[in-house]
N, C-alpha and C positions, 0 to 999 in steps of 0.2 A: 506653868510658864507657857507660855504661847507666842511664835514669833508673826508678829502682824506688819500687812502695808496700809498705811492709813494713809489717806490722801484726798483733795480734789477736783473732779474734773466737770469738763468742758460736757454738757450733751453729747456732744461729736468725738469724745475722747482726750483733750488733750490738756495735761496740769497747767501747763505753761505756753502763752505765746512764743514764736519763733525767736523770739530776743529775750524771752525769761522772764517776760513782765505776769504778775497775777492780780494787776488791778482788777479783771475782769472779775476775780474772785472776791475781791472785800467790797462791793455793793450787794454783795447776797444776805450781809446778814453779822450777825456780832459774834465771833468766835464764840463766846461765852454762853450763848444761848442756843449752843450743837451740843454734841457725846463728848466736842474734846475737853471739857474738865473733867469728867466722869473718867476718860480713855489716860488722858495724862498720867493720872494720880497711880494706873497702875502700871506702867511703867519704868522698869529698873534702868535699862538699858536703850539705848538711839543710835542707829546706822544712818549716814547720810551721803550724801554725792557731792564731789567738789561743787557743781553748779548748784544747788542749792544751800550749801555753808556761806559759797559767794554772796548768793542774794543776799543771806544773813546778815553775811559783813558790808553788802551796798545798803542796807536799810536799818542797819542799828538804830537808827533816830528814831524810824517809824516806831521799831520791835520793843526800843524802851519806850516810847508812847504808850504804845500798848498794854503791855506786860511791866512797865517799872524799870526793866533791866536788858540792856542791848543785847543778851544772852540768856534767854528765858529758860534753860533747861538746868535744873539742879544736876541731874542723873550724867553718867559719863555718856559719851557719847565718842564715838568712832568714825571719821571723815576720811572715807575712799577716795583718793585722789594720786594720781602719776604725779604729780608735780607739788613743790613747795610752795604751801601758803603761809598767812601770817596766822599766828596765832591769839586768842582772846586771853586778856590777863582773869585771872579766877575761873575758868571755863575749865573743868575735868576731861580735855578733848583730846582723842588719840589718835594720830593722821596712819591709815594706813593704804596699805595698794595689794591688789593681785586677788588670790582666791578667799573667798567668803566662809570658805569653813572654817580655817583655824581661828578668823576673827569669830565667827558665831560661837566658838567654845570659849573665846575668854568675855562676850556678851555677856552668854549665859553663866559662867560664873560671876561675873559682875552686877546682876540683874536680881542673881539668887531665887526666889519665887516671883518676880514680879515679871513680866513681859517683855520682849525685844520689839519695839519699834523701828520700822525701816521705814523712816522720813521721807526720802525719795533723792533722788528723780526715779522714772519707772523703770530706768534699765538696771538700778541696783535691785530694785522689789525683783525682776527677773531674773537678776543671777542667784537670788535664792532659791526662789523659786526651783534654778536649773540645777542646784545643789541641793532640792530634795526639804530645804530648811523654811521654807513659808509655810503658816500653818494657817492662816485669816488674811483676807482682801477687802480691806471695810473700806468702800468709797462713796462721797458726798459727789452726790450729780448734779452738777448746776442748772441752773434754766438757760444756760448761754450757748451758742455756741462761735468757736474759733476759728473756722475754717482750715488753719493750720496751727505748726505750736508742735511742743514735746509733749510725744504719748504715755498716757498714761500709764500703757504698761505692755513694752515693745516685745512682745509672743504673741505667739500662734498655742493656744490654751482651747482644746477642743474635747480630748480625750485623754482621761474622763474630765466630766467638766465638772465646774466648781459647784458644790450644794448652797443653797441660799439659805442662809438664816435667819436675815431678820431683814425687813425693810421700815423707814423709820423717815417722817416728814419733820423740816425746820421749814418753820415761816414759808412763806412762798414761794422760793428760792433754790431749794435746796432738797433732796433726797439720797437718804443715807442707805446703804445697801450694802449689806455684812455678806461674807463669804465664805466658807469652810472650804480649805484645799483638801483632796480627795486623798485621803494616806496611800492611794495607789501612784499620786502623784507626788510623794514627798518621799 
């Protein structure tokens, strides 16, 4: 099992424009022809950030376009947020708030051998990170960039720095960049 942030960004660093939009991102290229079917399938478990469940819930239209279903993830999934949201009917979804470790213990029982995905935004990928619990950084680098927008992953990550493990080209677009976190940093 391995806890991952898969995510991506802007040249310049940033997931999301200033207001949250990632149109920037779906001219790159067709989900389906990246790692993320391959990365999905092994996946037990998904952490995410109120701001991005939002999105989820301002774009069901799109999301069932795409995928069939306004709520593409079979797997449960975990939604860190201070505040009440609505809920999806059929969606295995557990809202919770505060520190990241006790939720990564019922992840990973929940995941059983298959992996934790930390969907994002980047300041949750970072409070794992700052709890020692990130193990991989796989980021899709786009050809764009945003000038501003939500960073992809708000640290200061210097020492030791991360080991690179794979780099990996989509269409013109797009470059994937796998990341092993340092066990000195976990």
């Amino acid at each position: 099992m391995t806890t991952q942030y898969y995510a991506a960004a802007s040249l310049d660093g940033f997931i999301a424009t200033e207001d949250d939009s990632l149109d920037w991102l779906f001219q790159l290229g067709n989900v389906d022809d990246t790692s993320y079917p391959a990365f999905i399938a092994e996946v037990g478990a998904l952490a995410m950030g109120s701001t991005t469940y939002e999105w989820m819930l301002r774009h069901a239209n799109e999301v069932a376009q795409e995928t069939g279903t306004a709520w593409p993830y079979t797997q449960p999934v975990w939604i860190f947020s201070s505040r009440e949201l609505p809920t999806i009917d059929g969606a295995n979804i557990h809202f919770v708030r505060g520190d990241v470790r006790p939720v990564h213990s019922d992840m990973m029982k929940a995941a059983g051998s298959r992996n934790i995905w930390i969907v994002g935004g980047g300041d949750l990928a970072g409070q794992f990170y700052d709890a020692g619990l990130l193990d991989e950084i796989i980021v899709q680098v786009g050809s764009v960039t945003l000038g501003e927008g939500k960073p992809f992953f708000p640290r200061r990550l210097v020492t030791p720095p991360l080991n690179l493990i794979s780099v990996q080209q989509f269409g013109p677009g797009l470059a994937e960049l796998r990341y092993q976190v340092p066990k000195a940093a976990r």
